[in-house]
C-alpha positions as semicolon CSV with decimal commas, in nm:
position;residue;x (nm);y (nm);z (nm)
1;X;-0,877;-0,222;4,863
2;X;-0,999;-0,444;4,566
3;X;-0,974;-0,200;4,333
4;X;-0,608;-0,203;4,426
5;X;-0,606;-0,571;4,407
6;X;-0,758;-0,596;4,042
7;X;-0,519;-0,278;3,940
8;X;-0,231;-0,445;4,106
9;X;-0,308;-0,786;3,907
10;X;-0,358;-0,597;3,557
11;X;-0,043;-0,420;3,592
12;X;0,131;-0,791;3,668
13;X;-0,006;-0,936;3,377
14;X;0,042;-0,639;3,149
15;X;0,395;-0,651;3,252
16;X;0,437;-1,029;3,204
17;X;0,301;-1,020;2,841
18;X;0,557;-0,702;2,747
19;X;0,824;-0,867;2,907
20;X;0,708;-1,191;2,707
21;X;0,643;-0,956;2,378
22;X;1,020;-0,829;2,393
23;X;1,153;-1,152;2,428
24;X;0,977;-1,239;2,089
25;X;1,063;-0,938;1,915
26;X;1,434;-1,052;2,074
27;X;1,409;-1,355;1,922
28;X;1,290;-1,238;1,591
29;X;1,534;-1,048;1,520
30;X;1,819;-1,313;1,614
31;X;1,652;-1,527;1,356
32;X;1,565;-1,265;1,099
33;X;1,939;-1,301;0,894
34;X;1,907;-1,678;0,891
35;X;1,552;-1,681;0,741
36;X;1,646;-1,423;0,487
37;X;1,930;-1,590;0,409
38;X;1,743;-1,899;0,315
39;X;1,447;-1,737;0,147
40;X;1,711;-1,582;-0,094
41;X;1,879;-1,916;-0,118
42;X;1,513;-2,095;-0,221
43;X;1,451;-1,824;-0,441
44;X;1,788;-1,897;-0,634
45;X;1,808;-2,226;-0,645
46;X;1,684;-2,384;-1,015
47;X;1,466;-2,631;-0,984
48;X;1,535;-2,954;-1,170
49;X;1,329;-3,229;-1,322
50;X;1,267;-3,497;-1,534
51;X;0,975;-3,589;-1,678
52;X;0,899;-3,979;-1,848
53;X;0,683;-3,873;-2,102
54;X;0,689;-4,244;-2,277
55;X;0,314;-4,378;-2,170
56;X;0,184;-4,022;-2,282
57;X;0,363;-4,067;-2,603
58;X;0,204;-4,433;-2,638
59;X;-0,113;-4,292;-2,574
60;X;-0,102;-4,026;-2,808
61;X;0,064;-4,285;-3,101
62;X;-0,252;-4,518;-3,033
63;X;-0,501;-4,242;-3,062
64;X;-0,333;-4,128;-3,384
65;X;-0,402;-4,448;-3,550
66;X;-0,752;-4,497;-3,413
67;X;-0,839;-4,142;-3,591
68;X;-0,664;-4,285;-3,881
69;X;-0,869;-4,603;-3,930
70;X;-1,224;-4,365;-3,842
71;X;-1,132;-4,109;-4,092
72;X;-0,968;-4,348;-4,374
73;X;-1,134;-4,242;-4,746
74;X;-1,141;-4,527;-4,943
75;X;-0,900;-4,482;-5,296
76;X;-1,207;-4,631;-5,506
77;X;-1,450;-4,346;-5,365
78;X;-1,224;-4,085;-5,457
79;X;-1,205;-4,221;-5,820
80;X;-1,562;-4,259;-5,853
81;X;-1,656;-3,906;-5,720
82;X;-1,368;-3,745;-5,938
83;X;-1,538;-3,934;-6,264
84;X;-1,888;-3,796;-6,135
85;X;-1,746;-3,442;-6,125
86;X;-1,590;-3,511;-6,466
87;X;-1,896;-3,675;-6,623
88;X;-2,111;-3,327;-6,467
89;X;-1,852;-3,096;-6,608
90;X;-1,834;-3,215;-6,936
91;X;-2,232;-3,271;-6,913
92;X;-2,301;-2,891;-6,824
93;X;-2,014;-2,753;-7,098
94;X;-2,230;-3,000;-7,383
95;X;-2,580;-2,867;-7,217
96;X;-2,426;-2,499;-7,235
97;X;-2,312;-2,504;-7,588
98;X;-2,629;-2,684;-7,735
């Protein structure tokens, strides 16, 4: 008589979660068409934006003229080391030919 009892129960429950599993599936596929519908919508729809790029461009300005100042060459070492390279190559072409 249990065993009957347990079976009996089972069965209730087994047919309370099909009847509850078609009633999903029901459901699913009411909804199906509308979610597809906006998935393809999403996936057409451009995306539009606008970006304020002004502090960035600040930023990058103000690092530009910090390099500037680190890597300025002084005009007067230029001249000297172009008359040093001068003074060598006409020292080495006198040295050569004597």
């Amino acid at each position: 008589m249990r065993k009957n009892l347990s079976q009996q129960k089972l069965l209730e429950i087994l047919i309370t979660e099909i009847e509850l599993l078609q009633q999903t599936s029901k459901n699913i596929k009411e909804t199906a068409p509308e979610i597809a519908k906006q998935l393809h919508e999403l996936k057409t729809t451009k995306i539009k934006f606008d970006l304020n790029t002004d502090k960035l461009e600040e930023l990058l300005e103000s690092h530009k003229r910090k390099l500037k100042k680190k890597v300025f060459i002084p005009r007067w070492f230029l001249i000297l080391v172009g008359v040093v390279i001068v003074w060598l190559v006409m020292f080495g072409t006198w040295l050569y030919f004597n």
